[in-house]
N, C-alpha and C positions, 0 to 999 in steps of 0.2 A: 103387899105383894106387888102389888101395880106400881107403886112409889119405887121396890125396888128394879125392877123392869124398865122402868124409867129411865131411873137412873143406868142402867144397861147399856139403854141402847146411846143416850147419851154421852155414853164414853168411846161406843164406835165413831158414832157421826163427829163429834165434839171431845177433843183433846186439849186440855190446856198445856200438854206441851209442843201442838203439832203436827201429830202424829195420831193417823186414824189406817182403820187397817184397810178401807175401799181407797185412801187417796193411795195408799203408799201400793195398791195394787194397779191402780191407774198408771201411776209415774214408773213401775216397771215395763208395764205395757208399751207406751210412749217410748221408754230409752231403746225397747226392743225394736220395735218397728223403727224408727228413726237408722240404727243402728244397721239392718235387715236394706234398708234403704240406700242410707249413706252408701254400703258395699255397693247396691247396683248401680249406683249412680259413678262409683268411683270404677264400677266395669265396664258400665258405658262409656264413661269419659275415656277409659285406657283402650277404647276398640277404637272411640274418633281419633287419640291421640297415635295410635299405631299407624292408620291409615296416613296422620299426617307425616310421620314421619318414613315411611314406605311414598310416598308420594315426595319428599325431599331427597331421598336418597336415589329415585328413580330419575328424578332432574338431574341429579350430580351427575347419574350414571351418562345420562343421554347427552349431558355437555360434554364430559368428559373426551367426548369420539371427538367433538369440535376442537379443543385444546390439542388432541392427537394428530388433528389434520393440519393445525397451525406449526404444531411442530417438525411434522412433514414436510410442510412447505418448505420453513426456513433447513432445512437440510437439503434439499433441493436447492434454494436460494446459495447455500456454502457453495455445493459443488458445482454449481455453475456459476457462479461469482470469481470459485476459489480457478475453476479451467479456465476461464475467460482471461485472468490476470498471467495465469500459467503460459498462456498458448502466448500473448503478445511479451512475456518475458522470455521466456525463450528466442520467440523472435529477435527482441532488443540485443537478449545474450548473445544470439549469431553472428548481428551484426559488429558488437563492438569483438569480439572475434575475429570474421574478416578484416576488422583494420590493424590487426595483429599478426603478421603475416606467419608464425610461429604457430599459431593456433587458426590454421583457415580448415583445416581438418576436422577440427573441435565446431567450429564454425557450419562446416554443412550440415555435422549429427544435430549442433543444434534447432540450425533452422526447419531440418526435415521430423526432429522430434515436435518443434511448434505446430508443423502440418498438422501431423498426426494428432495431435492436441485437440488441435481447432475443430479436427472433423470427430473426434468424441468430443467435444462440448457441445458439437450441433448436434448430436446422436443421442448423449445426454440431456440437453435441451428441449428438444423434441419428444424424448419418450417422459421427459417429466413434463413438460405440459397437458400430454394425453392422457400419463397415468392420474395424477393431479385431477384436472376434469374429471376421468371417470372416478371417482374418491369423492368427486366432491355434489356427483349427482347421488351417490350411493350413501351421501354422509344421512338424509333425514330415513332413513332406512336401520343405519346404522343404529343409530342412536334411540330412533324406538326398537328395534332389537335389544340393546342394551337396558333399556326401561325396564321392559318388558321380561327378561332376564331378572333382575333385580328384584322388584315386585314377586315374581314366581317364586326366584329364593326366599321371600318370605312369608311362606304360608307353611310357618312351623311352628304359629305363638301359641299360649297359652288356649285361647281359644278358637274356634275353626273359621279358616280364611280361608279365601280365593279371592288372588289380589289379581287385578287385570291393569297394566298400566299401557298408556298410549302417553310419547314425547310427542311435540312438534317445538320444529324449528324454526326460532324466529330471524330475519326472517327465513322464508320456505324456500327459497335459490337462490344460489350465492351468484360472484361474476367470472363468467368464464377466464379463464388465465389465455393467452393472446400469445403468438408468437413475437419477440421482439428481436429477431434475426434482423439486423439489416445489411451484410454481406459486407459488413466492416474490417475484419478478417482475414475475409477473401480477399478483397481491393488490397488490404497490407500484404499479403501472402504474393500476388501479384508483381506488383511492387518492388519487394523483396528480391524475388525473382530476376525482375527485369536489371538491376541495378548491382544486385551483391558480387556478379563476375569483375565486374568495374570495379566496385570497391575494392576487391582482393586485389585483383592486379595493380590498381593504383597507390594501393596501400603499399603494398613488394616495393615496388619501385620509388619512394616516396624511402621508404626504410635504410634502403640502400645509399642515396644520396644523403639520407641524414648522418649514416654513418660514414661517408664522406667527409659530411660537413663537421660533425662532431670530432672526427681525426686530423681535419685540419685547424680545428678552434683548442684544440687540444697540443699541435703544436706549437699556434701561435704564443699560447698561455706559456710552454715552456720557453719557450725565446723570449717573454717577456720576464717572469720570475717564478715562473714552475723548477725552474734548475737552479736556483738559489740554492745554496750559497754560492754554486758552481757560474760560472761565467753565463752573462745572462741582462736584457738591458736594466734591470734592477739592479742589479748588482755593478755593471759596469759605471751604470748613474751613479752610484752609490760612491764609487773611487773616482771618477775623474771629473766630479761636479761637487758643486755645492748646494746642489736640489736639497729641498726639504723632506721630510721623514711624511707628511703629508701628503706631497707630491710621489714619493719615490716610496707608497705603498705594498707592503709584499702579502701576496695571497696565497696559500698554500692547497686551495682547493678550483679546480677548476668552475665547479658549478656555482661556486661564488663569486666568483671573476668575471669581468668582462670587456671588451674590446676598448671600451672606454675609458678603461683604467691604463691600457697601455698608452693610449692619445695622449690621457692626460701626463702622462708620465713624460713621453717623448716631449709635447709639447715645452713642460719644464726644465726638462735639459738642455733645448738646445736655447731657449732662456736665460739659461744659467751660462752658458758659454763663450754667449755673445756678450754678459758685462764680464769676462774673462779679458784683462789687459795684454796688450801687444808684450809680450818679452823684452826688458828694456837691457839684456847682460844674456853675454855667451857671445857665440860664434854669429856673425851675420847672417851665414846661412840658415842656422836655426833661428834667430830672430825673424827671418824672412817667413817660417815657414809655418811663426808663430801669427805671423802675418794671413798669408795664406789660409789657414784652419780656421782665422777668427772670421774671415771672410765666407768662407763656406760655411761657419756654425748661422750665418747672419742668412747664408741665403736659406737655409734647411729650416731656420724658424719663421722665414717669411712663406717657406713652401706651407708650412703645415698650419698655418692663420688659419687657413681657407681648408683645413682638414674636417671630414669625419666619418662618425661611422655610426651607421644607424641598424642595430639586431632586434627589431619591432618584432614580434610574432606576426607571422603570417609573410612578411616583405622583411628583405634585407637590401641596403644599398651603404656604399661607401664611396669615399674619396680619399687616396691615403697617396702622397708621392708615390715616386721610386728614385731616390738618389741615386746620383749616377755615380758608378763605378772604375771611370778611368776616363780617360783624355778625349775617348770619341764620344762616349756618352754624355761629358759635359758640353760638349760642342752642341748640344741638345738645347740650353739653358742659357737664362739672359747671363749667367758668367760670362761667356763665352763673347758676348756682345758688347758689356756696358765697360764703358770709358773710365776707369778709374785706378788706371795705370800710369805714375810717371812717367814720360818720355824724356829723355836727355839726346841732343842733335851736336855731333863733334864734327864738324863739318859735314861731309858727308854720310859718316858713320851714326846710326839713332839706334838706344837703345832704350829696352823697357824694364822698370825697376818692381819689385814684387810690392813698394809698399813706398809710401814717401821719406821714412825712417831710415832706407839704405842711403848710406854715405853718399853713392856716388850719384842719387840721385837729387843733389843739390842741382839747382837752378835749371831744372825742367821746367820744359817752355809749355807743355800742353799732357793733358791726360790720354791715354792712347786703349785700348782692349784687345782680350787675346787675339782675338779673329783678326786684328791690324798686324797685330804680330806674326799670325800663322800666315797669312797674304803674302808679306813682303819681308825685306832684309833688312833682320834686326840683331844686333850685336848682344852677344850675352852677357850680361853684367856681372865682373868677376868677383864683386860683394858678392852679393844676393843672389845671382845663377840664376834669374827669373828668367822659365823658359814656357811655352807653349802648355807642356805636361806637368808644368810645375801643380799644379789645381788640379788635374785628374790623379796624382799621385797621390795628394792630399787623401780623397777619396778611398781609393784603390788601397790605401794601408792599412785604412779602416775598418776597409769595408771584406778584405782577404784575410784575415786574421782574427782569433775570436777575442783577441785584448779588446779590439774596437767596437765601439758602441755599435757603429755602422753596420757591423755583420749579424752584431743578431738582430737588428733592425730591418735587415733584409730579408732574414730568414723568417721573422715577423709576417713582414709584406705579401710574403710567395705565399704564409698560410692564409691569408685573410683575404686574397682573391683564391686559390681554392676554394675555401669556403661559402665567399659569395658566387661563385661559379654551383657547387652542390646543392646552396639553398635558391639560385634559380631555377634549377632542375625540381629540385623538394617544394618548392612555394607551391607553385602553382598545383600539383598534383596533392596536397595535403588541403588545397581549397577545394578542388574537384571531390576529394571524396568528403569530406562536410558539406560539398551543395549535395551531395548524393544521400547522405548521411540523416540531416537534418527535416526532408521531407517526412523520412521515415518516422523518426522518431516523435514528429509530429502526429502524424496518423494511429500511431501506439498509445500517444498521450490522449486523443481522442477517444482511441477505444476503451481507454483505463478509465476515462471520465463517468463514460457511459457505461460501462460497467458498473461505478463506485454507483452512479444514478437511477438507474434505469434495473431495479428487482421486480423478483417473483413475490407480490403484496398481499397474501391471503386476505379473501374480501367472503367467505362461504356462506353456505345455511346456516344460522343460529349466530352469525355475527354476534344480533343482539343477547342471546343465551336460549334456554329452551326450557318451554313449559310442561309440565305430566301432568297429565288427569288420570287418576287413579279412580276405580271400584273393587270395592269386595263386594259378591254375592255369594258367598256364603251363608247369608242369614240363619245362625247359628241360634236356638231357643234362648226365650230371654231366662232362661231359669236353668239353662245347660253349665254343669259343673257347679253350682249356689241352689239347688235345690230349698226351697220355702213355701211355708203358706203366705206371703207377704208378696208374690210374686205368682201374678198368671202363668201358668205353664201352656197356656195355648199361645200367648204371644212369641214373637219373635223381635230380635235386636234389627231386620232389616236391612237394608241394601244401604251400606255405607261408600261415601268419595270425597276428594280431599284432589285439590290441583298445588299445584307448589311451582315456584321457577327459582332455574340457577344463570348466570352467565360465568364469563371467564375476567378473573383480575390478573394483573401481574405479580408474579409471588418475588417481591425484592429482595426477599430475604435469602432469596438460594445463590444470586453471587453467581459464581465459577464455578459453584455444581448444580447449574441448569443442563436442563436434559440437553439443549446443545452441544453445550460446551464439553460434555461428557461423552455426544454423540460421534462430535470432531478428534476428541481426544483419541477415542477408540481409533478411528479412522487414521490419525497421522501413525498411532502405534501401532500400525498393522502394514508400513511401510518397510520390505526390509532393507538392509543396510544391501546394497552393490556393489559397491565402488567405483569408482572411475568415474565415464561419463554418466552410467544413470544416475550415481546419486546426485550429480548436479541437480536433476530433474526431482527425484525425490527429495532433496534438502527446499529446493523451490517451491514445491505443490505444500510440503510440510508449513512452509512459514506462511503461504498465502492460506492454507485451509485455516491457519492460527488469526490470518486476516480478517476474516471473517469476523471474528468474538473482539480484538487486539484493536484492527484498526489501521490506523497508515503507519504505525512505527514495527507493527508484525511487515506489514509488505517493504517497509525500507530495509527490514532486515534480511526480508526473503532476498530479493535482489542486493545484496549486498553479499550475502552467501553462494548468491551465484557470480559475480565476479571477483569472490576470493577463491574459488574454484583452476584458477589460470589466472596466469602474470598478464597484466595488464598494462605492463613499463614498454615500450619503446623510443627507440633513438629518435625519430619522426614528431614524437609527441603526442602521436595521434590516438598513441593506446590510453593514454592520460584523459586527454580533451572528450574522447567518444564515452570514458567509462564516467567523467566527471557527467558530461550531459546525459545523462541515459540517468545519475544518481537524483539532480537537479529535476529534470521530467517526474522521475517518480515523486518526488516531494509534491510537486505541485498538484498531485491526484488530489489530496485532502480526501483518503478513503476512509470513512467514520465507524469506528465500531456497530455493527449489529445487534439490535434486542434480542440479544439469547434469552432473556430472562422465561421459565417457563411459563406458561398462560394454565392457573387454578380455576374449576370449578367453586362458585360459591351461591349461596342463598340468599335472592333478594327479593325485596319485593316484586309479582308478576308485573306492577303496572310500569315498573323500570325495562320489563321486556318485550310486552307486547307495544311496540312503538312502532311500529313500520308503516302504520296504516293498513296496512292487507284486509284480506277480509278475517282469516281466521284473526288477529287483533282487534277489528274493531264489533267482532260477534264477541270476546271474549272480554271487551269493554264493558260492553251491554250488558253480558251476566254477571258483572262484576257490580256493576253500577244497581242492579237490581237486587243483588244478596244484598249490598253494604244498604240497601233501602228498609231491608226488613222483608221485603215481600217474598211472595213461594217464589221459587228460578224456574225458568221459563225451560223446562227440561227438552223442548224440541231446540231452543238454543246450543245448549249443552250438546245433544246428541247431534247438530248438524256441525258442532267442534268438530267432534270425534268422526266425522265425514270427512272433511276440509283438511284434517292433520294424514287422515290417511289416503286420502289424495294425493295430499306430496309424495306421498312414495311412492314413486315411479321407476324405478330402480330395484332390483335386489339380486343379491346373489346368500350362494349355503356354502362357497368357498370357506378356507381358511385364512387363506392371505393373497396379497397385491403386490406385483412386482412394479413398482412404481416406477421407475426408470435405474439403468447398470450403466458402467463402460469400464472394460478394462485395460489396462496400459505394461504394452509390452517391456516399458522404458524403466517399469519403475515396479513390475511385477504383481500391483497390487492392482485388486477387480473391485470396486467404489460399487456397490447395489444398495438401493431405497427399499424398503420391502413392508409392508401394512399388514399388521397382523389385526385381524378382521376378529370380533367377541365372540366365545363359544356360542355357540348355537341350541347345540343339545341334536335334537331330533333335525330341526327347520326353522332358523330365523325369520322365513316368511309366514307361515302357520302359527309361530308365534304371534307374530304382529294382527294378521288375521284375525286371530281369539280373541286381541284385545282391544281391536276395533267394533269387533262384532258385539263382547260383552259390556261396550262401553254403551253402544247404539240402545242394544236391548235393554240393559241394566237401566239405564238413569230412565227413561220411562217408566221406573219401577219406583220410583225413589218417591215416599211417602211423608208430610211433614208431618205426620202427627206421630207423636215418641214413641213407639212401641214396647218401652220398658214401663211406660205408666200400667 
């Protein structure tokens, strides 16, 4: 009996396969507990991990208002960048205007629409710096509003919470935004003023004489070979010379033509005339008179050695003959004087021969000139009939008749002192209004400069990004909803917190649908169409608000839109040279596209943001430095955080929203407003923030390191 009891009990304690029935009751026991365990630890861990992430999502929230404020800014930054360029193009537009005497009308709308410009960009100016500022005392308010907001929306988890979040911004005050008016503007507006009567009127008169001058260079061109094939000195060249096709060039446009060509032309004809041989066959008297002509072709190309004509812009001068046209006019000219006349003396009777070649003037004893002959009594030689008038008829046949080269060569002459007569009238008054012109547009380049230079730079609270200290006091039973014998039910989970920080990145990936560029976009499509003169105004402000995002080739554009608005051609030039320099200035702004890019909240390490040195930074060093040590956290640390962060709010409002800075524009119809919509509230943003300072203060004083789930 005992032997088999033995044996019994031997099979409980000692299995040889194993297997006994106290161990296999044990290792139930053990999986169970373990098991019982594991869950609380994995509810523990899912309450610290809740907190952590209600503590990241309350930093998002609280930067978030920072990224809102920078966005602000730079729409502020548009519209007074995009007015600023507005007000001084328009000015520019005025003036190159005025010097278009067709558009001085066009001219005063414009410049009086720049006034009005100027004075809402200072109106907008000014009400965004103020709205700005206050935005930007109100932002660390904001933002733990926002926190605190967030945090509260999550006290719906599985188990029972009461989340209290407190932001601070790092740093805690940003730098105030500064008036940078410097009544640059105004001096231009001035300016403007003083000078644009001048300019108008000098332009008018400047217009006038160019069409003068253009009517007589327009003659001249047909006298020379505008009337081709019709008689004309081209053409005359052409028949009664042996000019070259080089020389004896035909233009058929005026504006390709010029004065120069006819010089050169003339020059080669009478060139070409004078190696034209005396007539050695026919009648004597035509021999004579072949004589005669060759004499004249010789003094007309000695006249025009010493010719020219100089159409420089800005100055015109010439030197051109005037061949004389008959007997008293050559009496004018060394013809008239030089010795190179046979004389023949038959006793008393002397007469003078046209040329050495007439017969009867063999055995002349001395060379004699007209003016000897028109003096005294001289016998007319029945060859050759050389008389006084003989050489002014020469002329006169020429020059009376349109066969003759001479007559359109006259008609040449008369156009080309008109002309130099209109452009000394035009000279000088087309330089007066460029010294007038060019100060201006100086001072415009200036202002542009400083405009492209000189922004609204957001510098705020939370630059660096902004940290949340987060508590739950809740302290929900460690045994609530997991009911066990494996777990006290007199303990509690305890006063859990958790800090986290975000700041702002640039999100590159959003391109041209950044909140800007969407913001502008809205804004230029909210322009409407006019016509006439506003849209000038609205085609301009549309491409400069594009400036903004674009850059200097949006602003070349804008101003280029406004001077395809109106003809910009006149007779003068002036309308040319004013619209070219006004295109030229603009280029050299070098205005650079804007970072529209939007500014993301993201989660980084705190020690990336408490950087400023502050004090709340360098108290939240110290607890930092003292968790990562292992040691318990110095909870009056903590709680003197949660003093310091709500310090900074000095500010509050329970508004909905901020009217940041308006101006609206009678020109262009459309009313430009900034407007800041401010985070629900609920009940009171500030009572909010109150609870979650107060339960920061009180709570971490509570905070226990010994686990309460053991």
């Amino acid at each position: 009996m005992k032997t088999e009891l033995k044996l019994s009990m031997k099979k409980v304690f000692r299995d040889e396969e194993g297997i006994t029935t106290i161990g296999m009751s044990v290792s139930i026991f053990l999986c169970i507990a373990l098991i019982f365990t594991s869950a609380q630890l994995y509810r523990v861990s899912s309450a610290s991990a809740e907190i952590q992430e209600v503590a990241d999502a309350s930093a998002l929230a609280a930067d978030n208002e920072v990224a809102e404020f920078v966005a602000a800014v730079n729409v502020c930054d548009a519209g007074i960048l995009s007015l600023t360029l507005l007000s001084g193009t328009l000015f520019a537009l005025g003036v190159v205007a005025a010097c278009i005497p067709p558009t001085a009308a066009l001219s005063e709308k414009l410049i009086e629409a720049a006034d009005k410009t100027m004075d809402r960009r200072d109106s907008f100016y000014d009400g965004a710096v103020k709205g700005l500022n206050e935005l930007q005392k109100l932002l660390p308010f904001l933002a733990a509003v926002n926190a605190a907001s967030v945090a509260e929306a999550n006290n719906t988890g599985a188990m029972d919470s009461s989340y209290f979040a407190l932001a601070a911004l790092i740093p805690q005050e940003g730098v105030k935004f500064e008036s940078l008016a410097d009544g640059k503007l105004a001096a231009l507006s001035g300016s403007i003023d003083e000078n644009i009567d001048d300019i108008r009127e000098d332009s008018a008169k400047a217009e006038e004489a160019a069409k003068r001058a253009n009517d007589a260079k327009l003659r001249a061109f047909m006298a020379d070979c505008g009337s081709a094939p019709s008689a004309c000195m081209y053409e005359r060249a052409g028949r009664l010379s042996k000019i070259s096709k080089e020389d004896n060039a035909l233009y058929t446009n005026v504006d390709a033509w010029s004065f120069q060509v006819a010089l050169k032309r003339i020059r080669a004809y009478y060139a070409s005339r004078t190696m034209e041989p005396i007539a050695s066959s026919g009648s004597i008297e035509s021999r004579a008179d072949s004589a005669i002509r060759k004499r004249f072709y010789e003094f007309a190309y000695e006249e025009f050695e010493s010719a020219f004509i100089d159409d420089s812009e800005g100055a015109f001068s010439c030197e051109i003959p005037a061949l004389f046209k008959n007997t008293d006019q050559m009496k004018q000219t060394k013809l008239y004087t030089e010795a190179c006349y046979p004389v023949t003396q038959n006793g008393s009777e002397r007469t003078m021969h046209a040329w050495s070649g007439c017969p009867k003037a063999l055995g002349a004893s001395r060379m004699g000139s007209i003016s000897e002959m028109d003096s005294a009594t001289f016998s007319t030689c029945p060859s050759c009939e050389f008389r006084v008038s003989s050489m002014g008829n020469v002329a006169a046949a020429s020059t009376n008749i349109s066969s003759g080269f001479e007559h359109h060569y006259e008609a040449f002459r008369e156009a080309v002192e008109e002309y130099a007569q209109a452009r000394a009238e035009m000279d000088p008054l087309t330089q007066a209004v460029k010294d007038k012109v060019n100060p201006i547009f100086d001072a415009i380049k200036d202002i542009f400069k400083d405009a492209a230079a000189k922004r609204l730079i957001p510098d705020p609270p939370g630059k660096y990004g902004a940290i949340a200290m987060v508590v739950n006091t809740a302290k929900p039973p460690a045994d609530s909803g997991f009911e066990s014998s494996f777990i006290n039910s007199g303990a509690t989970l305890g006063t859990t917190a958790a800090v986290s920080a975000a700041t702002l990145l640039k999100d590159d990936g959003s391109g041209g649908s950044g909140i800007i560029s969407r913001i502008i976009g809205n804004m230029v499509g909210d322009i409407p169409v006019l016509g006439g003169f506003a849209d000038i105004v609205a085609d301009c402000w549309t491409g400069l608000l594009r400036a903004y995002e674009n850059g200097q080739d949006s602003f070349n554009d804008a101003v280029e839109s406004g001077l395809d608005s109106f003809s910009t051609s006149t007779s003068s030039g002036l309308g040319t040279w004013v619209s070219d320099a006004l295109r030229d200035m603009v280029k050299e702004v070098g205005l650079q596209p804007a970072d529209i890019d939007p500014r993301m909240p993201v989660l980084v390490n705190t020690g990336h943001v408490a950087i400023d040195g502050s004090t709340f930074s360098s108290s939240f060093a110290k607890l930092k430095q003292s968790s990562l040590a292992g040691s318990t956290p110095t909870t009056g640390v903590f709680s003197s955080l949660a003093s310091i962060a709500g310090g900074s709010i000095k500010d509050k409002t329970d508004d909905a929203w901020v009217n940041v800075s308006s101006f609206s524009s009678q020109d262009t119809g459309h009313e430009f407003t900034i407007e800041w919509v401010l985070p629900g509230f609920g009940d009171s943003g500030a009572s909010l923030v109150d609870s979650a300072i107060a339960s920061l203060q009180q709570s971490i004083s509570s905070l226990d390191p010994v686990r309460s789930w053991q």
